[in-house]
Legacy VTK file of the C-alpha trace (Angstrom):
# vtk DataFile Version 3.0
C-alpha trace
ASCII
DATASET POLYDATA
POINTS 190 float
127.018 106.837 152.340
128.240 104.904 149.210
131.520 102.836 150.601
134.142 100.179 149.159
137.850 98.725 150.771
140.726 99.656 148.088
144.278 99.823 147.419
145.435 103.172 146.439
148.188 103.055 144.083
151.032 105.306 145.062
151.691 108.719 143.363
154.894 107.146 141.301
152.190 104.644 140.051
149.796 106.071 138.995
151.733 108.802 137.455
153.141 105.688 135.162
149.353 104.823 134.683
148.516 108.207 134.061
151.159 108.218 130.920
149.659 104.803 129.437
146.309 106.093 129.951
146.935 109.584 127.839
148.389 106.965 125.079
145.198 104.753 124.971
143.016 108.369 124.841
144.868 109.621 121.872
143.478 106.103 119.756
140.452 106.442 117.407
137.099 106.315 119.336
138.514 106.962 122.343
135.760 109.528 123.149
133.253 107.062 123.033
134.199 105.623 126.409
134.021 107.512 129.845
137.346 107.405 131.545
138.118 107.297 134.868
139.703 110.667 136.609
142.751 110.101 138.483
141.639 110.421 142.258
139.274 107.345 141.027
142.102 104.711 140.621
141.589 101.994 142.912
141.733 98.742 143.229
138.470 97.485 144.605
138.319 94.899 147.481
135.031 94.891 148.703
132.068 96.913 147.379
129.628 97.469 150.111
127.178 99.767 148.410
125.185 102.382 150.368
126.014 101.864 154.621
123.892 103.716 156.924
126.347 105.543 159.126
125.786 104.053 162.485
126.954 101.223 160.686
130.484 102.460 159.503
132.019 102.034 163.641
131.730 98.329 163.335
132.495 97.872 159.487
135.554 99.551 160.488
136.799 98.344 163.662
136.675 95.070 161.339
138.163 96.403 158.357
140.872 97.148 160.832
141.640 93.304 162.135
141.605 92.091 158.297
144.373 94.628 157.959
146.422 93.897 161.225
146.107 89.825 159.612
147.552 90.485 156.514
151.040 91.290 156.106
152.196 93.945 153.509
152.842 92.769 149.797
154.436 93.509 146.374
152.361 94.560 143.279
152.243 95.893 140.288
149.800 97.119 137.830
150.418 94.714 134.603
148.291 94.525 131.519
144.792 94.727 131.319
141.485 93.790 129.705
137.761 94.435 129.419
134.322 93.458 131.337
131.292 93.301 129.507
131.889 93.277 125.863
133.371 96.386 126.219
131.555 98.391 128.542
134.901 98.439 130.869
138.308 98.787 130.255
140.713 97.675 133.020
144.618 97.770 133.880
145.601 94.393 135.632
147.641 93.661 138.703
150.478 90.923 139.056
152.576 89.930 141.516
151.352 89.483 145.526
147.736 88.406 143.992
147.100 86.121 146.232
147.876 88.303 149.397
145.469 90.507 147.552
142.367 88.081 146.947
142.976 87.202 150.257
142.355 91.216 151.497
139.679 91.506 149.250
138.249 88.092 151.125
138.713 89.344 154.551
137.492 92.706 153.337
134.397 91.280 152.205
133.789 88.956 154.853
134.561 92.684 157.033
131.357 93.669 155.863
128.549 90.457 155.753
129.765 90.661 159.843
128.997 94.157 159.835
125.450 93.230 158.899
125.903 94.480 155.217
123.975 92.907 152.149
126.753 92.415 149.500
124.579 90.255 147.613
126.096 87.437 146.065
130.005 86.387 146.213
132.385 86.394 143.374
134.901 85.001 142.398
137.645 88.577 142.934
139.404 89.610 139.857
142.418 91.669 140.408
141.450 95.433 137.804
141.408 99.054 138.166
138.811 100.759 135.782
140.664 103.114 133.658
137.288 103.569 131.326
133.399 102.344 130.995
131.252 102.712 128.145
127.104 102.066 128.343
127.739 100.674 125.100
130.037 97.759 123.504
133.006 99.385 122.582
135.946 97.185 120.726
138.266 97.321 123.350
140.750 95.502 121.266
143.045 98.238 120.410
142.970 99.933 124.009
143.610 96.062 125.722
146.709 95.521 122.599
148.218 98.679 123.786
147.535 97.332 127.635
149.144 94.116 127.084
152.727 95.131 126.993
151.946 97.883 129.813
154.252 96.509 132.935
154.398 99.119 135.945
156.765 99.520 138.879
156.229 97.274 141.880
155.401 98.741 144.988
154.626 97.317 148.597
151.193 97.459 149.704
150.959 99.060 153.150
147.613 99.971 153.521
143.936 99.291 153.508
141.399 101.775 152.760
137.906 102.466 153.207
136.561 105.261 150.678
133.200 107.215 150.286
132.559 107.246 146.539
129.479 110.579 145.723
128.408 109.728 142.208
127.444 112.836 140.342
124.288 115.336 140.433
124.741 117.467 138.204
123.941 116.175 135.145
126.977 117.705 132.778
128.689 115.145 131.139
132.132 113.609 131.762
131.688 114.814 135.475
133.565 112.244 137.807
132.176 110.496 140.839
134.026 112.118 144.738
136.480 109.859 146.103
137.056 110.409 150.064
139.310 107.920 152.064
137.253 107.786 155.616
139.809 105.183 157.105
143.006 103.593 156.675
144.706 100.562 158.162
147.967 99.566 158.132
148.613 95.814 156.995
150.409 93.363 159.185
150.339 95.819 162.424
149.610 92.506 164.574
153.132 92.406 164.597
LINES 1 191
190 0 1 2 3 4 5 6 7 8 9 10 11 12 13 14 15 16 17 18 19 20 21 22 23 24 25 26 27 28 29 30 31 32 33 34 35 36 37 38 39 40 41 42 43 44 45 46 47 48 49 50 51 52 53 54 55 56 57 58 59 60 61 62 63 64 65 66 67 68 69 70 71 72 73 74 75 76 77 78 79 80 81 82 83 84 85 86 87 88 89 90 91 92 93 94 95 96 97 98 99 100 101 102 103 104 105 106 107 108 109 110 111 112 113 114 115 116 117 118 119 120 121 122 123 124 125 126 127 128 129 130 131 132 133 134 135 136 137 138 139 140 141 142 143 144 145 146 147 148 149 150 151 152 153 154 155 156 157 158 159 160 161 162 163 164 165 166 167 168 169 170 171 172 173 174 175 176 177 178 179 180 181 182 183 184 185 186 187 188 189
């Protein structure tokens, strides 16, 4: 099964993202990039790629300590930007960034001790994909509008492990399967 750790936004959240987003779809072009559905928006801490399922127990008993040794924090979704030339459009995160790279660290670090092959480390950038193109796209306009986007705080509680199914079908604009298949309150070590 295809797995990553996240940060859910809340419902309040996203339904402010959700209002930006319909704004940045009504610009010129906008049908040239792929957005990202709704149940998608996360905020990636550790990508661990296809996990054989006897393998999920142990990734999760240790995404479980990284949560219990990090204590809950305040963010927000703020801004945004692009990857690749264009080929992804992002909304960024401010606030308790640290507390988050350091999740996303112990999230990671969950999984090499699990035995997983994340390939090579990088530097973690704060983003939740709101749209990705297989071609440049100017992005300008859509990361203009972004830049004065400021959303309300809210207290990150949680860490989640999701099951991402891409599609099969084939018809376009079909949207990848988001399942949460654990979750793990932060700072439960007391």
């Amino acid at each position: 099964m295809r797995l990553f750790a996240a940060v859910l936004p809340p419902r309040d959240v996203a339904d402010e993202l959700a209002a930006e987003v319909a704004a940045l779809k009504r610009l010129p072009g906008a049908d040239r990039l792929r957005w990202t559905g709704r149940p998608g928006w996360h905020l990636t801490l550790a990508f661990y790629g296809e996990v054989a399922e006897e393998a999920v127990p142990d990734l999760s008993a240790r995404l479980e300590r990284a949560a219990r040794h990090t204590g809950p924090f305040v963010l927000a979704l703020r801004g945004g930007g692009q990857f690749g030339h264009g080929r992804a459009l992002w909304a960024g995160a401010e606030g308790g960034t640290a507390a988050l790279r350091l999740l996303a660290g112990r999230a990671e670090a969950a999984g090499r001790k699990a035995g997983l092959d994340l390939g090579e480390h990088r530097r973690y950038k704060a983003h939740l994909t709101l749209a990705r193109s297989r071609d440049a796209v100017d992005t300008r306009p859509y990361v203009d509008l972004l830049h004065a986007f400021a959303g309300r705080e809210w207290t990150v509680r949680e860490l989640t492990l999701v099951r991402s199914d891409l599609p099969r079908s084939g018809v376009p604009g079909e949207q990848p399967h988001y399942e949460p298949v654990g979750r793990w309150a932060l700072g439960a070590a007391g």
